[in-house]
N, C-alpha and C positions, 0 to 999 in steps of 0.2 A: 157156183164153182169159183174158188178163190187159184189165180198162180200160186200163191206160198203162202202155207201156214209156218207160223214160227212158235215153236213149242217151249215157254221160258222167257220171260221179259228182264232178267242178268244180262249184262254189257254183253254177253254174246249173241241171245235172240235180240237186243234190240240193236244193236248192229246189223244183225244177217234182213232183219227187217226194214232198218232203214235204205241197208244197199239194194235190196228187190224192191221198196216202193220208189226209188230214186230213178229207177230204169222203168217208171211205169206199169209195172204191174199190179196190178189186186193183190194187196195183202194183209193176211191175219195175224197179229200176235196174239198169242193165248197166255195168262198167267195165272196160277192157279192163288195166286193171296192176292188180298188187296196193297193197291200200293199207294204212299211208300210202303216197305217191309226192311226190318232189321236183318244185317246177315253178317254171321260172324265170319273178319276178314278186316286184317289192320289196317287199310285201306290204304297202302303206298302208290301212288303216279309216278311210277317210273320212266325215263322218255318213250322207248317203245311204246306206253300205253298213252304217252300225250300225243304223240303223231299218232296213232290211229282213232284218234277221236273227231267229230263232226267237225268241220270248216266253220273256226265263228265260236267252235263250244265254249259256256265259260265254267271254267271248273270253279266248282264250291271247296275253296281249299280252305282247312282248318288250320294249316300250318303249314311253311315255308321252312324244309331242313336244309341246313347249313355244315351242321357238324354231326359224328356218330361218336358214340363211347360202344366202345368194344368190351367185352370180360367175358374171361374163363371160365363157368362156374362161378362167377360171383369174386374171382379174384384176377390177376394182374389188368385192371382196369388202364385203359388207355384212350384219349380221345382225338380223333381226327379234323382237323377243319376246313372247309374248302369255303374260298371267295366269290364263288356261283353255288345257285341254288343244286344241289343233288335230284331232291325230288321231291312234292308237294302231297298231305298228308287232306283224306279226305273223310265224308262218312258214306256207305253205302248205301242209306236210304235218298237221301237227296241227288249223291250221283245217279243210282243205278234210275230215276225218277225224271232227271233231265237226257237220260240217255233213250226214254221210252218218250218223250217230248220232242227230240230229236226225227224219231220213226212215223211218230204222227205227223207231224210239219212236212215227214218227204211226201205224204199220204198212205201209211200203215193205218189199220183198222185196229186196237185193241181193247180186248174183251180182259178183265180182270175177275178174281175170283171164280176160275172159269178150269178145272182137273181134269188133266187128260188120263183115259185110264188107257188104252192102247193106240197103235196106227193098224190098219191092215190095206193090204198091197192085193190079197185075192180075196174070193170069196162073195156074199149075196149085195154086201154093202159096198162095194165095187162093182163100179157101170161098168168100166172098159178097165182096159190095161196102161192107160196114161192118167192115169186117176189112181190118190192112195185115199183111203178113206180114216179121219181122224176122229175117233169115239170119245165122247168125254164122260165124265164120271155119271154124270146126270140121263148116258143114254142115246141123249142125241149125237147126229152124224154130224161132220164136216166135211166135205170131198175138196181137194186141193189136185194143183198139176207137180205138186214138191213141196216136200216138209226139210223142217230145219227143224231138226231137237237141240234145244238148249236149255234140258231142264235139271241141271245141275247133277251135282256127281254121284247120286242114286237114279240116276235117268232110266226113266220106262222109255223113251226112246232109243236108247242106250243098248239097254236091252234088248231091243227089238233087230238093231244092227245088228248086234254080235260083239259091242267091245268089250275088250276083255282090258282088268287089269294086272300091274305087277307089283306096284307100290301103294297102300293105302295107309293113310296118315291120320293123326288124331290131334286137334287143336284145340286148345281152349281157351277161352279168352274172356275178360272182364271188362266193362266201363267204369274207371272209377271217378267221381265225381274229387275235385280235387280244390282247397282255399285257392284265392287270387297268388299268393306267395309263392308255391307250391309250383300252380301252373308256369310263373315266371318263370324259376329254375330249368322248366323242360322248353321252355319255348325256342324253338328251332333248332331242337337237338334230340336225338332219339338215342338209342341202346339197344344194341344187340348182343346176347349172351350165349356164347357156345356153351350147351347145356350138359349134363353130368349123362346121358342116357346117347348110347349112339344113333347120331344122324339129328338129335336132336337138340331146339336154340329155345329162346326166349327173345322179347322185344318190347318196346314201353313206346309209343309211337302218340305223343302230345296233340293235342285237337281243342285248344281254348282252353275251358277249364274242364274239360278230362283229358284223361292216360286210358289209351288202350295197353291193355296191356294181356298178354299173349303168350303160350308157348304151344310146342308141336314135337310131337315124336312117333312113332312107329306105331301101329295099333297092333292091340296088345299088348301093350305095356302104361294100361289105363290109369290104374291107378298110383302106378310111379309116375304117370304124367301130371295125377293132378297135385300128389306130391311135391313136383319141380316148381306149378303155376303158384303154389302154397307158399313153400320155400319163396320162392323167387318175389311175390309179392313182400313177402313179410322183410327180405335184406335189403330192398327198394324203402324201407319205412314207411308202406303203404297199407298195410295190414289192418289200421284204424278204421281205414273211410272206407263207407260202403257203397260196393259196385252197385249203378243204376240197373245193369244189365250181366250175368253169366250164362255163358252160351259154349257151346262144342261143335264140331263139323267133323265130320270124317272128310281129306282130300286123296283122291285116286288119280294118279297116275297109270297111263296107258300102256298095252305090250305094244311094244316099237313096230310089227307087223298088224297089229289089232285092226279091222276094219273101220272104216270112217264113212261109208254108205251101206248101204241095201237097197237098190230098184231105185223110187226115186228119193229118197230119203237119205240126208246128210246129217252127220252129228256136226256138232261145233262144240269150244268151250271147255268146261267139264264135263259135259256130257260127253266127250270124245276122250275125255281123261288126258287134255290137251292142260299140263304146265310146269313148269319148271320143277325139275324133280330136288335138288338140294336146298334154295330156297321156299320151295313149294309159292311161288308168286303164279300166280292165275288170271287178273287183272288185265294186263297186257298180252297174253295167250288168248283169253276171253275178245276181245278186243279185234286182235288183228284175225283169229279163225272164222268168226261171227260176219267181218266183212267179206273173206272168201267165201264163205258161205253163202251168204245172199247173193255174190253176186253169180257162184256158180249154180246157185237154183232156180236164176230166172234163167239160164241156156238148158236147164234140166227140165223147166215145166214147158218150154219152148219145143222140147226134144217131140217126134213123131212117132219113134216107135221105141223098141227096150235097147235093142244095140247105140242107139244114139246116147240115151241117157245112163247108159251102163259108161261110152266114153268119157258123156260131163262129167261122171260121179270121180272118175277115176285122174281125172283130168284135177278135179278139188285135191283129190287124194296127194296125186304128186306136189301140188302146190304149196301144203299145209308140208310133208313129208321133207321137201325140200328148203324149206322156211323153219319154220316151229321145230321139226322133227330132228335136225342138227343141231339145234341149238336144247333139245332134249340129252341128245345125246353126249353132247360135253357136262351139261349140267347132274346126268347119270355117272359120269367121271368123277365129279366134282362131290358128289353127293358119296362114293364110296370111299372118297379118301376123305374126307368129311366123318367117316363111321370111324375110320381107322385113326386117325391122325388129326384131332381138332387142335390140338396144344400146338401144330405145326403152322395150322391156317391163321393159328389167332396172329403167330409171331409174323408170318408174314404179312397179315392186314396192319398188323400196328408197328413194324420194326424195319420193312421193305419200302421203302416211297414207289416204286413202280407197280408193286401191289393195290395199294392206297390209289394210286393215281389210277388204275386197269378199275378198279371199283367205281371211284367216282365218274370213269367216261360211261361207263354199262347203265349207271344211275342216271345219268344225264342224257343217257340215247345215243352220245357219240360212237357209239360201237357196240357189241353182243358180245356173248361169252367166246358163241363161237365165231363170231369175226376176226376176234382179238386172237385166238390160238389159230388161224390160219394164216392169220397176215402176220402177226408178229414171234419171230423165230425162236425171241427168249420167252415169250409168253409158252411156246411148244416147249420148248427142251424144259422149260418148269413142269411144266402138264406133265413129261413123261418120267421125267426124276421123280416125281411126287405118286404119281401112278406106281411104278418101283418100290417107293418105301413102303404104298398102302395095298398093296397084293402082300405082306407077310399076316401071317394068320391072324384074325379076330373076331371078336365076336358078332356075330350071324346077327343080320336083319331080320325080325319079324314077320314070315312071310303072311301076306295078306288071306283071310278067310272070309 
């Protein structure tokens, strides 16, 4: 009988995993690849996600940005600079591999290549009712006192809860292998491109000698997506060299009421469809929900009977809601005037210095989207001007299928 199975070894389950074995309980991470594993995601460390990282962690940065180049679709290009670092550029296998090293060290037990095909809460493979039983593809049981789904944003845990989504997104992204000369040019400077498709950007994010390189829009609109990665590569002058790696992810965004438990069982991560809706950054969502999690799953496996662990669960729930989930909520602002109004954002990231400056503190951790529009009055009165011009009629988001 384990305290906590953690379902997903992604910066979220090995978080929720390290924070329940830090507090002394028995715990399992389960991941269903071996690891490392590649996972497509331009890997930005923005501050929120360096403060919620291990005490001591040493991140494996591929690059130190400094400066960003903005563009419209590929035109009025503009570039900003800042004299501190904004934020440190990684790769996912090596991170998400020291963040399971991490879980181990607090004493996490993980099992790799290991699929989970359901959880069940009743039923013959359930002793009692403070026991969930976790079935893995192969058969066998696992009985835990509280599960942590962290298995990314097609989650059978996920499922299990009941979340539901409202936005799901289509990414696609390349590694391109790039000369010494090449690399120089992007070293400590990245590019973001407001892209030709509403809601949706591109980005060229430097890692040594490669460029990730990246774009995202609405799903359902696939193959204009891979059109823009096409385009977009080929006016970059990259179109020669060839990608070591092309990959896609759908990313899902949560309904703002959508449940976050069942019994005793907690989503984190993407699996809770927990991240920034205009940027679509999950990294730092991943990160700080994965710690709520674990540590409200060791007061859930702790709990005695359902009404105790119905409180812990809900007890997570406000905590992520009133955390993550405000800071959902501006970025769902942010994302719809975003659809409406790109040519507007561009001018103020590159033409406004308070913009620029509001940018670079959100990048550096000094502050959240939504810290900034509650503390600061001209930051509101922008928010609700801008909101004004992007409520006149446009064309409709993709709704998710």
């Amino acid at each position: 009988m384990w305290d906590v199975v953690v379902v997903g070894a992604g910066p979220a389950g090995a978080s929720a995993a390290r924070a329940a074995a830090s507090a002394g309980r028995r715990v399992l991470l389960l991941e269903k690849a071996e690891l490392p594993r590649y996972k497509t995601c331009g890997g930005g460390i923005i501050g929120p996600s360096r403060d919620a990282l291990p005490p001591g962690f040493q991140l494996p940065l591929k690059d130190r940005i400094h400066a960003v180049t903005f563009t419209l679709n590929g035109k009025l290009t503009r570039t900003r600079r800042s004299r501190h670092m904004l934020f440190g550029l990684i790769n996912r296998p090596e991170f998400d591999a020291g963040l399971v090293a991490e879980a181990e060290k607090a004493g996490a037990t993980v099992r790799t290549g290991t699929a989970v095909a359901r959880v069940e809460q009743h039923g013959a493979a359930v002793p009692d009712r403070r026991t969930v039983a976790v079935v893995l593809a192969d058969g066998e049981t696992v009985l835990a006192r509280a599960v942590v789904g962290a298995d990314g944003s097609a989650s059978r845990i996920g499922a299990h809860v009941g979340v539901e989504m409202d936005q799901v997104d289509l990414g696609l992204e390349a590694e391109i292998p790039v000369p010494a000369t090449v690399a120089e040019d992007w070293k400590g400077r990245v590019l973001i491109d407001w892209g030709p498709l509403p809601g949706s950007y591109g980005w060229v994010f430097p890692k040594g000698d490669t460029l990730t390189v990246g774009v995202i829009s609405a799903k359902g609109e696939g193959a204009a997506t891979k059109r823009y990665l096409e385009d977009f590569i080929a006016r970059l002058g990259l179109a020669g060299f060839e990608p070591s790696v092309s990959s896609g992810h759908l990313t899902r965004c949560r309904k703002p009421d959508s449940p976050l438990s069942r019994g005793r069982v907690l989503v984190a991560g993407d699996a809770a469809g927990l991240l920034e809706p205009w940027t679509r950054e999950g990294i730092s969502y991943a990160l700080r929900s994965g710690l709520l999690a674990g540590e409200w799953a060791v007061k859930i496996a702790e709990a005695q009977d359902a009404v105790d662990a119905r409180r812990q669960a809900l007890n997570y729930a406000f905590a992520i809601k009133a955390g993550l989930g405000v800071e959902m909520a501006v970025g769902r602002r942010m994302l719809t005037l975003f659809e409406a109004k790109p040519g507007l954002l561009h001018a103020a990231m590159t033409g406004f210095r308070p913009a620029w400056r509001a940018f670079a503190r959100i990048t550096r951790g000094a502050t959240t989207l939504a810290d900034l529009v509650r503390t600061s009055p001209l930051a509101r009165k922008a928010l609700h001007a801008l909101d004004n011009r992007a409520s006149r009629p446009t064309q409709p988001r993709q709704q998710p299928r």
